[in-house]
Backbone bond lengths (Angstrom), bond angles and torsions (degrees), N, CA, C in turn:
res aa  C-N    CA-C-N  psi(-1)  N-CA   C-N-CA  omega(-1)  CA-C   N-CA-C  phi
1 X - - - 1.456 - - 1.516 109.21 -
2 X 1.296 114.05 127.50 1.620 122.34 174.23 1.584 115.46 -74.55
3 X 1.377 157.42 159.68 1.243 138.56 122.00 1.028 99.57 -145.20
4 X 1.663 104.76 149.86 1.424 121.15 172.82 1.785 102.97 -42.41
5 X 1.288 96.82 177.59 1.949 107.09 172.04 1.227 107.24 -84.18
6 X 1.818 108.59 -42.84 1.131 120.51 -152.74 1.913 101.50 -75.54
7 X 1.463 112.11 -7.42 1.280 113.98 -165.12 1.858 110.13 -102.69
8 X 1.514 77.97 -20.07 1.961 87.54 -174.62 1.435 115.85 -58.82
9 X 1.572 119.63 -22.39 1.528 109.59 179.66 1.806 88.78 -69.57
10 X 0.892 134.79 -26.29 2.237 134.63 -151.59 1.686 92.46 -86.87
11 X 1.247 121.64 -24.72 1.532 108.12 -170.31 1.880 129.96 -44.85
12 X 1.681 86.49 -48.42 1.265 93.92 176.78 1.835 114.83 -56.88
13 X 1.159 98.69 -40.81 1.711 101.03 174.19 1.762 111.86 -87.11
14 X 0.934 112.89 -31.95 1.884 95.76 161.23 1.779 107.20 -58.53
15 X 1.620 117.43 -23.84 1.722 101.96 -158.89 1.798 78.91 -84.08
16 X 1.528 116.08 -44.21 1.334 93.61 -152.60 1.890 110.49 -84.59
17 X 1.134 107.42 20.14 1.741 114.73 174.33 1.353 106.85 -87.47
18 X 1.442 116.51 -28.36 1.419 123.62 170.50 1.445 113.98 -50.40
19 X 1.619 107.02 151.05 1.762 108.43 -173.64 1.808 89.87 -79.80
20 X 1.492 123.42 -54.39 0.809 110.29 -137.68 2.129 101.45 -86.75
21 X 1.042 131.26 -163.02 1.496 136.84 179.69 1.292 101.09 -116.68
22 X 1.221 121.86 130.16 2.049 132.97 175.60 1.699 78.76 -120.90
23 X 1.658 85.86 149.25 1.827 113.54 -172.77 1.238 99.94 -138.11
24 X 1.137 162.00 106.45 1.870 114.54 119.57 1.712 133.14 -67.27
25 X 1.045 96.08 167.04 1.191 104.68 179.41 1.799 112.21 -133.13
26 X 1.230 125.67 131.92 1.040 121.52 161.60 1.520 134.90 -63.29
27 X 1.457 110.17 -179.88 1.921 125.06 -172.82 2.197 97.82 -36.04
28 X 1.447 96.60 -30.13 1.867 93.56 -160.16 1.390 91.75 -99.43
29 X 1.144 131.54 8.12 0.921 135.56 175.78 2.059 107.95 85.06
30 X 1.133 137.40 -3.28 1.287 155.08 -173.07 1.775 102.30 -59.76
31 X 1.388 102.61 116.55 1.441 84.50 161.84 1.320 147.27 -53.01
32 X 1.344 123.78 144.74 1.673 103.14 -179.44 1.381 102.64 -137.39
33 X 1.247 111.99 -2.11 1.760 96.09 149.66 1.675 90.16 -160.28
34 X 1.343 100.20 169.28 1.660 127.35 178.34 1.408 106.06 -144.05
35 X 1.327 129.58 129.65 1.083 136.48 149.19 1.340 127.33 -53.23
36 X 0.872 139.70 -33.79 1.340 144.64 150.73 1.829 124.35 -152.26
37 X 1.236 148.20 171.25 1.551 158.98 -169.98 1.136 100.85 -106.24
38 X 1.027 152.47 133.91 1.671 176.82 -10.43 1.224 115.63 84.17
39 X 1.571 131.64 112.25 1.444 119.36 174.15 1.548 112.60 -53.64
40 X 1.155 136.29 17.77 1.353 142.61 -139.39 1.866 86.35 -125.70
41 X 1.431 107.66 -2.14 1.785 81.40 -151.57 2.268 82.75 -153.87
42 X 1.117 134.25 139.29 1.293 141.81 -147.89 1.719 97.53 -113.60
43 X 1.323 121.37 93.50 1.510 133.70 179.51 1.420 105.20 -44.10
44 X 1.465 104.27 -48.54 1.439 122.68 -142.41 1.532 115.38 81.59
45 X 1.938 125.82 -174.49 0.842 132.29 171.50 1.230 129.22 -56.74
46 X 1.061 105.38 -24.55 1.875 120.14 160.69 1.213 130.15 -60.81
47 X 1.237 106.11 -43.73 1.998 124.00 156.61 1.778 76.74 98.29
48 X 1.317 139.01 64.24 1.549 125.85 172.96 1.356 106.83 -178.67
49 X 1.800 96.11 136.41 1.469 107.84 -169.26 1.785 100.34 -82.59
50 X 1.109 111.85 10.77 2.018 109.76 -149.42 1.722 96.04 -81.44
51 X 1.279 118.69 120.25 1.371 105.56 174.80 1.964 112.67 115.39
52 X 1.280 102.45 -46.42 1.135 123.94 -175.78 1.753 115.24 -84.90
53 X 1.774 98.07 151.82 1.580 105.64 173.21 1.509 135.48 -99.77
54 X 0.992 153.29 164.52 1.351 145.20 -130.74 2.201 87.70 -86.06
55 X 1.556 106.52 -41.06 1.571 121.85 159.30 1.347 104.28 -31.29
56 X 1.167 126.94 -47.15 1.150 128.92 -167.68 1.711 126.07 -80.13
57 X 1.147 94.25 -52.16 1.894 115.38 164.86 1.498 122.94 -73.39
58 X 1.447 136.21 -26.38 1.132 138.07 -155.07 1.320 95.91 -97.67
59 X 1.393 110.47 131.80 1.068 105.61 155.90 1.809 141.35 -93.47
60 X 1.247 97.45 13.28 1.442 129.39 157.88 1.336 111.54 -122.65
61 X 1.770 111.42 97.44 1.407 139.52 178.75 1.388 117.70 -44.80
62 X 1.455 108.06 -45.49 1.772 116.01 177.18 1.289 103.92 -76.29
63 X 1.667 138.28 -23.01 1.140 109.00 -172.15 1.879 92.97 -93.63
64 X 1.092 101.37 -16.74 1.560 102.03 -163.79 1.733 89.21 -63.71
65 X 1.343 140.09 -54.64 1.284 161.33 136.82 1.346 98.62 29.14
66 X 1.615 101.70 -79.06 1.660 122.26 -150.24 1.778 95.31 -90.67
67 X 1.226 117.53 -26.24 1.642 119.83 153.61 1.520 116.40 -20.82
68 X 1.554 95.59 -72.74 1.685 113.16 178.23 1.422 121.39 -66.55
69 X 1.208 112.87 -46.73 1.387 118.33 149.78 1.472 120.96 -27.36
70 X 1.465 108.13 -58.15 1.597 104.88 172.67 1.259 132.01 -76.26
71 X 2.044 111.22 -17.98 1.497 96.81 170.49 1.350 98.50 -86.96
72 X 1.619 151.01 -29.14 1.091 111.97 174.72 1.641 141.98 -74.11
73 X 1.499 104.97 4.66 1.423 118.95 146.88 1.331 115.08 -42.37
74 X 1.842 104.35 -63.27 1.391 89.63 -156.54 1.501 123.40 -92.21
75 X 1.731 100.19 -12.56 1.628 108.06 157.52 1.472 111.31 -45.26
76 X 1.337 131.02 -53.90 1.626 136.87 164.64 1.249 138.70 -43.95
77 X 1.538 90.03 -41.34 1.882 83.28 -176.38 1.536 92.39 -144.16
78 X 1.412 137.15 41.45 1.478 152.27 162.59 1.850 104.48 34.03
79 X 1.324 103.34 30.59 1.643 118.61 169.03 1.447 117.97 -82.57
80 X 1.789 114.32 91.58 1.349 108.22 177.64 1.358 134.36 -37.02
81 X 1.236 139.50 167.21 1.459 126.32 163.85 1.466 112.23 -128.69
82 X 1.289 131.93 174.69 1.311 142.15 -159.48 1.289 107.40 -156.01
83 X 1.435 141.37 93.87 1.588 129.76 152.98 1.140 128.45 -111.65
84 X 1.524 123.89 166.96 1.136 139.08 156.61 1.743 117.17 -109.02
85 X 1.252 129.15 118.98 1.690 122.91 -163.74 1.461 93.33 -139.35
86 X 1.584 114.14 129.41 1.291 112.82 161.29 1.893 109.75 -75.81
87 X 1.213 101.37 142.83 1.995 109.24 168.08 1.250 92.57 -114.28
88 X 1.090 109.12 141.67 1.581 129.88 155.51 1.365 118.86 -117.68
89 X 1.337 123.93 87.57 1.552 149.08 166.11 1.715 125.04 -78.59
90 X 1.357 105.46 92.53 1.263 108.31 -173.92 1.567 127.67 74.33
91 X 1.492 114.63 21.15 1.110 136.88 -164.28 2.047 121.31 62.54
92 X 1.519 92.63 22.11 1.645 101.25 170.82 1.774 99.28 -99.65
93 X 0.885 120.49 148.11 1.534 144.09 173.45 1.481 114.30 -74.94
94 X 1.208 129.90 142.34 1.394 116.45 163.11 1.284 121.45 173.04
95 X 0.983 127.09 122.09 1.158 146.31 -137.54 1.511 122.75 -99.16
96 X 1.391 138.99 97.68 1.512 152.70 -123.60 1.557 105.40 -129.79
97 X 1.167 141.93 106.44 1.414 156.31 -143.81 2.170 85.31 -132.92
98 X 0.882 103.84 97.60 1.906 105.32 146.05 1.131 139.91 -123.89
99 X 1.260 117.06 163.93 1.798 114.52 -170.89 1.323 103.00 -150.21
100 X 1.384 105.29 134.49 1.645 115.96 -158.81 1.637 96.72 -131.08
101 X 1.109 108.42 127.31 1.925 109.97 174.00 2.009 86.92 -142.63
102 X 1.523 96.59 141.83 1.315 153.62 167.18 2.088 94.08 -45.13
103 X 1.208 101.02 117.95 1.642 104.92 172.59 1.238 93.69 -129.95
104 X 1.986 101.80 129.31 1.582 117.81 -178.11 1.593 95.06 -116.33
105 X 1.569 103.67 166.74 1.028 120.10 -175.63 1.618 99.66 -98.17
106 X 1.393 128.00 -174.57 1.156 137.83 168.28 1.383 118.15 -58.99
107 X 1.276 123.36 -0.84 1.839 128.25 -163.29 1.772 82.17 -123.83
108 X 1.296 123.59 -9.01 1.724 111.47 174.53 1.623 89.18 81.77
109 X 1.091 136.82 29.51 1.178 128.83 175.72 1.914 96.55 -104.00
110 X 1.606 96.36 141.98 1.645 97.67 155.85 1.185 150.94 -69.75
111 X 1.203 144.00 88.15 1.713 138.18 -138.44 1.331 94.98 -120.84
112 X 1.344 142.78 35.79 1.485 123.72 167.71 2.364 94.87 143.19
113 X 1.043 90.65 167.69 1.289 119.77 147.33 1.602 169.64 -112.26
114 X 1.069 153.58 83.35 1.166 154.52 -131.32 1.562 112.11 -116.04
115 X 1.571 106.15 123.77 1.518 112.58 -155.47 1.749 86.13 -132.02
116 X 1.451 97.91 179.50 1.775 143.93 177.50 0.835 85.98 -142.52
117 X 1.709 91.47 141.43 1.779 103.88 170.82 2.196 73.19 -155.23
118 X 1.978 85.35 131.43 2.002 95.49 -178.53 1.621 85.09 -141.23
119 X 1.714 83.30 148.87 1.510 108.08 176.01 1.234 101.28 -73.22
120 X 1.389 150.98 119.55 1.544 140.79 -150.49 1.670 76.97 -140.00
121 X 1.238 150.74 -4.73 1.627 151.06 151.44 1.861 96.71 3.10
122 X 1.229 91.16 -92.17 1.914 95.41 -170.90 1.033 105.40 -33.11
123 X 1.317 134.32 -74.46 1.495 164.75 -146.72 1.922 83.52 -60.19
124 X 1.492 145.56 -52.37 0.947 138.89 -155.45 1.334 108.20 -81.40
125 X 1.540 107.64 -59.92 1.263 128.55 158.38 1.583 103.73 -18.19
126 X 1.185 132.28 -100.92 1.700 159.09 153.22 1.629 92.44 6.62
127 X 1.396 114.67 -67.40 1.624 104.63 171.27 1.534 122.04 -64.70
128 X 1.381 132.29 -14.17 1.323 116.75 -158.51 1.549 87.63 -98.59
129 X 1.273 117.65 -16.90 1.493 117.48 -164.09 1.670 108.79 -97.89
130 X 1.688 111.80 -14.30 0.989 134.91 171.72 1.422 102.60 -50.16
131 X 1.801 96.16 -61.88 1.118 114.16 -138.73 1.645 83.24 -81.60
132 X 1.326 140.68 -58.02 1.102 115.94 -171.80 1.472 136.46 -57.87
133 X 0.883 98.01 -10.28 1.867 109.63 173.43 1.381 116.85 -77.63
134 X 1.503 82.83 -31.66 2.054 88.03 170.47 1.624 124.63 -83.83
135 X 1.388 95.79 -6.18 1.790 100.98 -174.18 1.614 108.50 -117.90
136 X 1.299 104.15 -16.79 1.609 112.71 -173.20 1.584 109.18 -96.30
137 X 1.022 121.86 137.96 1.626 119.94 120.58 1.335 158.68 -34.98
138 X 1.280 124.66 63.99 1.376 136.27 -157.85 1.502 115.24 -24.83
139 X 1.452 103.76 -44.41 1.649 106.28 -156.52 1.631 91.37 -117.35
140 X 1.452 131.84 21.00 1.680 112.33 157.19 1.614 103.08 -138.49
141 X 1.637 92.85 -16.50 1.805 80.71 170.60 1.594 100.10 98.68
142 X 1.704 109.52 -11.14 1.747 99.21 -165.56 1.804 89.19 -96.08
143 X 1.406 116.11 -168.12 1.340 125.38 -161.80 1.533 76.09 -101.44
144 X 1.833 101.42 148.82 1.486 118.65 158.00 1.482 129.52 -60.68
145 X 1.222 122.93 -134.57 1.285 120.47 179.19 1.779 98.50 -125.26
146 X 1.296 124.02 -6.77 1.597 140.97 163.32 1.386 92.51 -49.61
147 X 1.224 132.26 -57.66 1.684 135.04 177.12 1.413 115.22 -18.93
148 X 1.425 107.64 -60.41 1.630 126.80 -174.05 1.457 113.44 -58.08
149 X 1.558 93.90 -26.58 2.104 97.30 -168.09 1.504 103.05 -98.45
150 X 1.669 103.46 -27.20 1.934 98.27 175.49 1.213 129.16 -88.87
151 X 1.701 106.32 -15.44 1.753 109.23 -165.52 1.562 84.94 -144.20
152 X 1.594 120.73 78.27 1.248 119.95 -178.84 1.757 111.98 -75.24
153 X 1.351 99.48 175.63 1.718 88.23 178.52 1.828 84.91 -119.03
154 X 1.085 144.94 51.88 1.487 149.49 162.79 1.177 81.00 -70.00
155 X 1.697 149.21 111.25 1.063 145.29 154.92 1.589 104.01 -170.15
156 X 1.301 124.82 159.19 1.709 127.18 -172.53 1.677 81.27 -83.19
157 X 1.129 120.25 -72.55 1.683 127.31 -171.00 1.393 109.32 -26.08
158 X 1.405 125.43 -31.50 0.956 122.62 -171.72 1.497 107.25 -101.15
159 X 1.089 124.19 21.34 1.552 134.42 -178.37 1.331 111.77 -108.71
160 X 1.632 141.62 125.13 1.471 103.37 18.06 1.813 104.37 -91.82
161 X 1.337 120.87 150.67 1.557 103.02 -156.08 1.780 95.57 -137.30
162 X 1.421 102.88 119.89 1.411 118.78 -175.57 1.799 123.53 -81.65
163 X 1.699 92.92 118.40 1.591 97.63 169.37 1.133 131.28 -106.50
164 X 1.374 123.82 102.63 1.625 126.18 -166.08 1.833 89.99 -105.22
165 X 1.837 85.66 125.47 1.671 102.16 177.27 1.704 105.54 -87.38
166 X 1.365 155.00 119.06 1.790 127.62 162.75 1.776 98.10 -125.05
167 X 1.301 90.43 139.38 1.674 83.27 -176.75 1.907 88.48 -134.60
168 X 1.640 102.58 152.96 1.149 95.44 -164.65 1.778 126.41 -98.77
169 X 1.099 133.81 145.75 0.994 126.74 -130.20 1.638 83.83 -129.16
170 X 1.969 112.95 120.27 1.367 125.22 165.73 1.549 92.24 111.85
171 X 1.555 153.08 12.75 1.532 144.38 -117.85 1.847 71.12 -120.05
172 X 1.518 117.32 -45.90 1.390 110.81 -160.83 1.983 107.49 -71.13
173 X 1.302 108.93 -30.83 1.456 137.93 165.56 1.602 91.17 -52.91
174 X 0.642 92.22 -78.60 2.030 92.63 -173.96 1.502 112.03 -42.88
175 X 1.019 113.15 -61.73 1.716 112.83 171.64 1.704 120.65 -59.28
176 X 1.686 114.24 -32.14 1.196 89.04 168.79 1.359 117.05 -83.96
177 X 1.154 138.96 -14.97 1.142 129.49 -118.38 2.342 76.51 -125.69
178 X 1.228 104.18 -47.31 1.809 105.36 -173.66 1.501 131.63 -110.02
179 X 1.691 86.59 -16.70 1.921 102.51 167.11 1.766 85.68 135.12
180 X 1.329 102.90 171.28 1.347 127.52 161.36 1.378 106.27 -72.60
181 X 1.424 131.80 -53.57 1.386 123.66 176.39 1.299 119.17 -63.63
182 X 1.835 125.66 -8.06 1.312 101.95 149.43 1.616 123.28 -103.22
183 X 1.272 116.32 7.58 1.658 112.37 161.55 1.848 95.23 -83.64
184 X 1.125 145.84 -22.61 1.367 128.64 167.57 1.453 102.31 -70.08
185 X 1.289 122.42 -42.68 2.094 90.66 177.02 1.282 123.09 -99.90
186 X 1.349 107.47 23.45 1.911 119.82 150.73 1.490 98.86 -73.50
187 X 1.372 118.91 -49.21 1.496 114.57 -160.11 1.261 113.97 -80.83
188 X 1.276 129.17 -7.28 1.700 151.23 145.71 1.217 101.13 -62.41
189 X 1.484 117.60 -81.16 1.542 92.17 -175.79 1.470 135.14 -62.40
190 X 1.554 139.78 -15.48 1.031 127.72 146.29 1.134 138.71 -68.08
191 X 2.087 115.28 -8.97 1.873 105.93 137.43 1.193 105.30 -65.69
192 X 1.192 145.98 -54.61 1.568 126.61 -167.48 1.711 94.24 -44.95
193 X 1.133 116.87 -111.73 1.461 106.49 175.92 1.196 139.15 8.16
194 X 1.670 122.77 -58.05 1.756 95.46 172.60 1.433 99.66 -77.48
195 X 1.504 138.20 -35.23 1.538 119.84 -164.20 1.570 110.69 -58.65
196 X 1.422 116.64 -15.04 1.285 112.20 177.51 1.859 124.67 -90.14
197 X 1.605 101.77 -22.78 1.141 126.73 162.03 1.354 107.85 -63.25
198 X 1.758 124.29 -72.37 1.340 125.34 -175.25 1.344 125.25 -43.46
199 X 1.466 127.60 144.34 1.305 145.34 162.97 1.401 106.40 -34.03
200 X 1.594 126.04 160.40 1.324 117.89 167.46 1.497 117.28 -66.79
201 X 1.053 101.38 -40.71 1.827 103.79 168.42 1.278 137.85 -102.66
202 X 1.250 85.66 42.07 1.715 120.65 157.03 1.499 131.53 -66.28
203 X 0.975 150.36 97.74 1.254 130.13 174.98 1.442 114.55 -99.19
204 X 1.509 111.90 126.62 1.740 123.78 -175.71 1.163 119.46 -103.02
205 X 1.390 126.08 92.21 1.392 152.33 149.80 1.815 138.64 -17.72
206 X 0.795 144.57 31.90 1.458 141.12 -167.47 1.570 89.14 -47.47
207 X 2.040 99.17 104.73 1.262 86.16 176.94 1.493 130.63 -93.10
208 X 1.379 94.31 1.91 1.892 114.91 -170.50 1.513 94.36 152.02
209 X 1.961 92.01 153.17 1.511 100.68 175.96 1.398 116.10 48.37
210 X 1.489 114.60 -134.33 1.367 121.90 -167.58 2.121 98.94 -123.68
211 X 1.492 102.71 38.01 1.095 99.78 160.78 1.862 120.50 -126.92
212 X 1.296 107.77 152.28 1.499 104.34 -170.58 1.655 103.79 -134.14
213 X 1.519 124.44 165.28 0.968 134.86 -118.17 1.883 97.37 -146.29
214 X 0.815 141.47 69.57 1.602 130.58 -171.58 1.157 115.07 -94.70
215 X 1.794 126.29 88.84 1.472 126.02 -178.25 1.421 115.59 -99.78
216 X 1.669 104.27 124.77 1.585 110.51 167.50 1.413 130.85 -116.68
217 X 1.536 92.02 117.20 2.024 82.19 -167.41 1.542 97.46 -79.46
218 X 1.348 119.04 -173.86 1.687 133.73 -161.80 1.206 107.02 28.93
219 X 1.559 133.17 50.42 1.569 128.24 -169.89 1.851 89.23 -140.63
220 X 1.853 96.20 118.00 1.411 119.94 -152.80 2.145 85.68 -98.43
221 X 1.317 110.86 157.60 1.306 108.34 -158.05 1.976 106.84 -62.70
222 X 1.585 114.42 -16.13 1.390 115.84 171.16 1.249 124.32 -45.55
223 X 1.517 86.44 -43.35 1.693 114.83 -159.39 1.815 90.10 -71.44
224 X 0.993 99.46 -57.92 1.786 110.27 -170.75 1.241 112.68 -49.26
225 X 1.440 116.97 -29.37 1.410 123.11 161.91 1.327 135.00 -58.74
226 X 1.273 111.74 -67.49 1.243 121.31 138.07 1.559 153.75 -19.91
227 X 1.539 84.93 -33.54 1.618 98.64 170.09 1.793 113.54 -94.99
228 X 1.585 107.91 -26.58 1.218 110.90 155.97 1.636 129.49 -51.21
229 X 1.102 98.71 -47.82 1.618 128.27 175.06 1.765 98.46 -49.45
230 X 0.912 111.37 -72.62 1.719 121.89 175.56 1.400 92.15 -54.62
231 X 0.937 145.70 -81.69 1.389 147.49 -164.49 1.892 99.26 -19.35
232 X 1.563 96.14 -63.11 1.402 91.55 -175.92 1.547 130.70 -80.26
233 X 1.048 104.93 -9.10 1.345 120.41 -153.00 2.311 88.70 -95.98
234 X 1.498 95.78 -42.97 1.310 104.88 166.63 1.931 119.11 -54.64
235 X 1.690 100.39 -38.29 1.279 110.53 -172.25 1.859 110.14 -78.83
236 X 1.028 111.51 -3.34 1.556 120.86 168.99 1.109 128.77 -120.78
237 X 1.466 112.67 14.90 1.320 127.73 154.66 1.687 113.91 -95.44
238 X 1.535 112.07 -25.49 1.368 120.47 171.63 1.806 108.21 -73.17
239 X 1.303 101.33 -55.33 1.739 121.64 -153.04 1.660 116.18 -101.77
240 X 1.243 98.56 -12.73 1.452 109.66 -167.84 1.336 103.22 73.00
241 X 1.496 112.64 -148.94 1.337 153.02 168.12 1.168 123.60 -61.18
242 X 1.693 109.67 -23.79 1.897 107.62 -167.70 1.544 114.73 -72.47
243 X 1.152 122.70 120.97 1.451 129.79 150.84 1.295 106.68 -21.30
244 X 1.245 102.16 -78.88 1.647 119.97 -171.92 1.714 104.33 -30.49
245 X 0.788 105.12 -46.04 1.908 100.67 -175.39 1.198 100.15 -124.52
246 X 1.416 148.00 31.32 1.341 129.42 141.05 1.583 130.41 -53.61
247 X 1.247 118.09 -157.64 0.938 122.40 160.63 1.708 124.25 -146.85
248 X 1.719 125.57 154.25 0.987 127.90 -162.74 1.530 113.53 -95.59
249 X 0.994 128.84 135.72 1.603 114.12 -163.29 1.612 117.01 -130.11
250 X 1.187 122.58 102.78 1.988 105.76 -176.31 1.586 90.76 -127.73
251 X 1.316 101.86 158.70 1.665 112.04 167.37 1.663 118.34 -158.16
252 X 0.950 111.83 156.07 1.538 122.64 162.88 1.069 118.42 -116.58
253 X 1.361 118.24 -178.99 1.389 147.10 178.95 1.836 121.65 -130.37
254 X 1.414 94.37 101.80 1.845 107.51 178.56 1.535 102.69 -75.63
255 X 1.459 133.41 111.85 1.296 139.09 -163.86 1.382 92.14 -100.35
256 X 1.584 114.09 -45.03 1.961 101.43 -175.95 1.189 92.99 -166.28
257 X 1.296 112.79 159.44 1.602 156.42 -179.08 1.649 102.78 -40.43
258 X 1.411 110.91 -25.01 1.541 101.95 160.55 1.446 119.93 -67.03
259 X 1.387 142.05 -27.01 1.114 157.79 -179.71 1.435 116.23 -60.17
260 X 1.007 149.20 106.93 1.360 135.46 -178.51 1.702 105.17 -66.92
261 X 1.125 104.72 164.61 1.735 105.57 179.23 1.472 109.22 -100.88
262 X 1.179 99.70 -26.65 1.905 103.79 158.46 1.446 121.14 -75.17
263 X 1.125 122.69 -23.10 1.939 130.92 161.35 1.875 102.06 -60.73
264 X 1.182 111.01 -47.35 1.111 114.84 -162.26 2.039 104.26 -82.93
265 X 1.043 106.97 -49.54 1.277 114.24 158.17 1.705 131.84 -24.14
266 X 1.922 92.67 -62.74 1.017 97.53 152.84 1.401 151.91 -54.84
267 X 1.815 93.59 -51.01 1.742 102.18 168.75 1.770 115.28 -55.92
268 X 1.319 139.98 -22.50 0.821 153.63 -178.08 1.444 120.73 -75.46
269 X 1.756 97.19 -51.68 1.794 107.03 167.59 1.975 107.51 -63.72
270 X 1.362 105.41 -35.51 1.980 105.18 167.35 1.117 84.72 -68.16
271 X 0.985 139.02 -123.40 1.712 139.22 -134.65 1.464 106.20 -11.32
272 X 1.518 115.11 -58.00 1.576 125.38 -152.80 1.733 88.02 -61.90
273 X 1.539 120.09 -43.09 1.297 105.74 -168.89 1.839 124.43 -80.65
274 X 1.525 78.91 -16.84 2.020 77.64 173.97 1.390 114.13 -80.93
275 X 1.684 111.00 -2.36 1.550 107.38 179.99 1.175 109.58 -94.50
276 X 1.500 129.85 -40.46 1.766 137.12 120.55 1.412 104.15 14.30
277 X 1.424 127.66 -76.04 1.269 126.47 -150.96 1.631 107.50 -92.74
278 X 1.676 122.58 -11.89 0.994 134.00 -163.66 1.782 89.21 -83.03
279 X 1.032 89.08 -66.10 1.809 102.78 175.68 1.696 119.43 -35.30
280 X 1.628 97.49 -36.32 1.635 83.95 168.84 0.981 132.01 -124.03
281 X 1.402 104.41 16.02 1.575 110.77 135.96 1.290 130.15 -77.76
282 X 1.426 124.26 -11.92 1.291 99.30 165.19 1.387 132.47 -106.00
283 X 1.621 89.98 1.41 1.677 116.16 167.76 1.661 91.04 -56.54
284 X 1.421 128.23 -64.51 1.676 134.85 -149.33 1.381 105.24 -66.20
285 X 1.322 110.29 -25.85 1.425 114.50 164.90 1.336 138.23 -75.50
286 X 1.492 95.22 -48.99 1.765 102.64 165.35 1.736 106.70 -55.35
287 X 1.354 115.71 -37.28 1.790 112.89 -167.08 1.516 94.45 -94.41
């Protein structure tokens, strides 16, 4: 590092204007300088990290623990590290991102370490909320159809693995006929409904519109029956009897990894619609 002369008294206040914290640490891993103290991290009565071990500053002992643990990794085998660690300080949350690389001397020998340590809080926050908007359903609370593409069931474990299609039947009837805000709490109450129908290891889908999605991995074709069975038997304890607001129901069974999950998808979206058509035919008959 170069600096003017005239700049060397300003260093300490250029390091501590910085967002993020620069450390080294020496051979024992001990700090030997900090750019600045963090309410995030316990000085002691001295108000100074200089001398001291991460055991010493943390106010979470196990992470302070596995801290040391990691610089004497990398004093050993000069293997950087990278984390993300929640702290919980005073019952506030917050979220601690560091990066530790290996400082050699001129002989290639290891003599210490030199880290960043950033409040990355927002930045986590910003993703988790990201992330739920991208996997959720705003208006039932169940997971979208993003579910299927991030947490696939392409897996043997998840074989033989059941797709029940139900899409709801009268939803456009409901909106003209009582508002859009009451076809949105039809479509609430039929997530209430299958999650109460579905298996525990079920996952329930709003896959678009007024259709939904009920996938069960390790669910053998009995089981799949059965859960259809509940499906409906659940849906006339909500809806009664009416056509008009029932719902249409088809499913398959993915036996193995030869199967595409979009073949099966499909066969499932046919079923759901010939039961659709079964329904109003025998509605046209009864009326």
């Amino acid at each position: 590092m170069e600096v003017k002369k005239e700049y060397m008294p300003y260093m300490k206040d250029i390091f501590q204007a910085l967002p993020q914290t620069f450390f080294l640490k020496d051979a024992e891993g001990k700090y030997a300088f900090a750019s600045k103290i963090c309410e995030l991290v316990n000085g002691g009565p001295d108000g100074t990290l200089i001398g001291k071990k991460d055991s010493d500053i943390q106010y979470d002992k196990t992470l302070g623990k596995r801290y040391e643990e990691e610089d004497q990794e990398i004093l050993k085998t000069g293997i950087s590290t990278h984390t993300i660690d929640m702290v919980d300080v005073q019952g506030e949350k917050h979220y601690i991102e560091v990066m530790k690389n290996p400082i050699y001397n001129d002989d290639k020998d290891i003599i210490g370490i030199i880290g960043i340590c950033n409040d990355v809080t927002e930045l986590v926050i910003m993703r988790e909320k990201y992330e739920q908007l991208s996997l959720y359903d705003s208006l039932t609370g169940l997971y979208n159809r993003n579910y299927i593409v991030k947490f696939n069931f392409e897996n043997e474990t998840s074989m033989p693995c059941s797709y029940i299609v139900c899409d709801c039947n009268g939803l456009k009837m409901i909106n003209d006929q009582f508002g859009h805000t009451a076809g949105d709490q039809h479509l609430c109450k039929v997530a209430s409904m299958l999650k109460e129908a579905a298996y525990e290891n079920s996952v329930v889908i709003r896959w678009g519109g007024d259709e939904f999605v009920v996938v069960t991995p390790g669910c053998s074709e009995i089981a799949h029956r059965k859960l259809i069975d509940a499906i409906r038997r659940t849906q006339e304890k909500y809806m009664g009897n009416n056509p008009y607001i029932g719902l249409a129901v088809g499913g398959a069974v993915r036996t193995s990894q030869q199967q595409s999950e979009t073949e099966i998808l499909k066969l499932a979206d046919e079923r759901m619609y010939a039961d659709k058509a079964l329904q109003k035919k025998s509605f046209n008959k009864i009326s």
